[in-house]
TORKOL-4160 file (C-alpha; in steps of 0.2 Angstrom, whole numbers, padded with zeros to 4 digits, m for minus):
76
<pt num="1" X="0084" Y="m0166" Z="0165"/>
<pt num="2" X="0086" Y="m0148" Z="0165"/>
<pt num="3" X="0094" Y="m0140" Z="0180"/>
<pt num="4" X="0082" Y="m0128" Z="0189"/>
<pt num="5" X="0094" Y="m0115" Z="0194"/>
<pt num="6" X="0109" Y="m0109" Z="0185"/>
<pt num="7" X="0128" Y="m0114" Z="0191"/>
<pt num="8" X="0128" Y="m0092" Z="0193"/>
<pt num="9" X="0113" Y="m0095" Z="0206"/>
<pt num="10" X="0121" Y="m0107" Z="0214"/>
<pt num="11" X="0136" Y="m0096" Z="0218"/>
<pt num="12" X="0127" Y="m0080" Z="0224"/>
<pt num="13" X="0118" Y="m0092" Z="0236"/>
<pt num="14" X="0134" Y="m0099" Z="0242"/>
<pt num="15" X="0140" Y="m0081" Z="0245"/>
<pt num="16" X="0127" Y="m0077" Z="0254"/>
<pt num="17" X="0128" Y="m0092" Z="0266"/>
<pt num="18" X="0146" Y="m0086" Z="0267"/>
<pt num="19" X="0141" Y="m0071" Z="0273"/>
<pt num="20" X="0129" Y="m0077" Z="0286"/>
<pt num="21" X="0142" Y="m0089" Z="0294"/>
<pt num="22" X="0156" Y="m0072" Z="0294"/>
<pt num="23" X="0141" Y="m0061" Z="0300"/>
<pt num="24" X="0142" Y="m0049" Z="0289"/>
<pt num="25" X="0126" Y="m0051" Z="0280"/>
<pt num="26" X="0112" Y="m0039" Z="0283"/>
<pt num="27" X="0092" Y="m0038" Z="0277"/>
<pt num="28" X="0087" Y="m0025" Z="0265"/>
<pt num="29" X="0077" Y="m0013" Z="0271"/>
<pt num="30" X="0080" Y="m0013" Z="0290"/>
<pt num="31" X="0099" Y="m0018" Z="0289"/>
<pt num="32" X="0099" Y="m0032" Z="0302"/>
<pt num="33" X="0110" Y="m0045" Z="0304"/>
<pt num="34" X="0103" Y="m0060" Z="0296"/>
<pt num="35" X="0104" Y="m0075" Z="0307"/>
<pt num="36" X="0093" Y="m0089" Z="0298"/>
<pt num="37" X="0098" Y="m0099" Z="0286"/>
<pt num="38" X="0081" Y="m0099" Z="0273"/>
<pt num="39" X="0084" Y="m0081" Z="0276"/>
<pt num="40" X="0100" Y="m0081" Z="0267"/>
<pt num="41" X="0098" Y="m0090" Z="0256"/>
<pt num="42" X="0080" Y="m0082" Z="0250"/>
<pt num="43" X="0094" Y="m0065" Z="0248"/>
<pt num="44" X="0107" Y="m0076" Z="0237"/>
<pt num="45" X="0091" Y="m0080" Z="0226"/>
<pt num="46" X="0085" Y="m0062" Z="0224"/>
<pt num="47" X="0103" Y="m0057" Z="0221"/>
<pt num="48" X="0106" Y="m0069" Z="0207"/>
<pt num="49" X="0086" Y="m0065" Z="0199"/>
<pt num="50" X="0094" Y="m0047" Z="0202"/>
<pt num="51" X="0108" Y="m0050" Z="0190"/>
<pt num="52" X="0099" Y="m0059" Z="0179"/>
<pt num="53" X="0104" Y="m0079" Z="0180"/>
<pt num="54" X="0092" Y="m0093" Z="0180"/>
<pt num="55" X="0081" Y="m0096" Z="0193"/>
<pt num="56" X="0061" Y="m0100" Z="0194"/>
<pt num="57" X="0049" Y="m0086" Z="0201"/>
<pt num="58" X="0046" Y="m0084" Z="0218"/>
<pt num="59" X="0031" Y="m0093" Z="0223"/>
<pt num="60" X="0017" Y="m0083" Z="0230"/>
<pt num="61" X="0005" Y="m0086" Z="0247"/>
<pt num="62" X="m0012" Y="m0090" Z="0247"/>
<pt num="63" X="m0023" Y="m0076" Z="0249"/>
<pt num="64" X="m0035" Y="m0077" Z="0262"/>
<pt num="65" X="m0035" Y="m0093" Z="0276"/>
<pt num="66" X="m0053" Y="m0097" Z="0277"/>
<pt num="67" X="m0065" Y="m0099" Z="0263"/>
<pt num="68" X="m0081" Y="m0090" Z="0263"/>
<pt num="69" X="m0095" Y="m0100" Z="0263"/>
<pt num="70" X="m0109" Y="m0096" Z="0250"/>
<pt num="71" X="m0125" Y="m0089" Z="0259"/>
<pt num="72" X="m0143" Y="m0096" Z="0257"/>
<pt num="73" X="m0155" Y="m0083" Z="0251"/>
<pt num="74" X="m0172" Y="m0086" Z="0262"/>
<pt num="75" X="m0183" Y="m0073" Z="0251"/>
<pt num="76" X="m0200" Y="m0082" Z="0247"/>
């Protein structure tokens, strides 16, 4: 079976996880310190898709939480 991400992939999230655990990685757009670990690793991802190696699209939410329930038409 194929692999899903590339060995490159792999590395940039390993850098970033190095960087979580030294302290020195920070978000993008605010600059905080990044203290999760899903969060780092969600940047090494976005780095590597940056750069160009192997790794699936980013899945996307569910739009919406309830569904809307169709309406009976009472015209006679």
């Amino acid at each position: 079976m194929a692999r899903k991400y590339s060995k490159g992939a792999s590395k940039k999230v390993e850098g970033a996880m190095k960087k979580r655990k030294k302290g020195t990685l920070r978000s993008g757009r605010s600059g905080k310190k990044v203290k999760s670990r899903k969060q780092a690793i969600a940047i090494g991802l976005s780095e590597a898709r940056r750069s160009g190696k192997k790794v699936p699209k980013k899945k996307t939410g569910k739009k919406g939480g309830r569904k809307k329930s169709k309406r009976k038409s009472s015209k006679k």
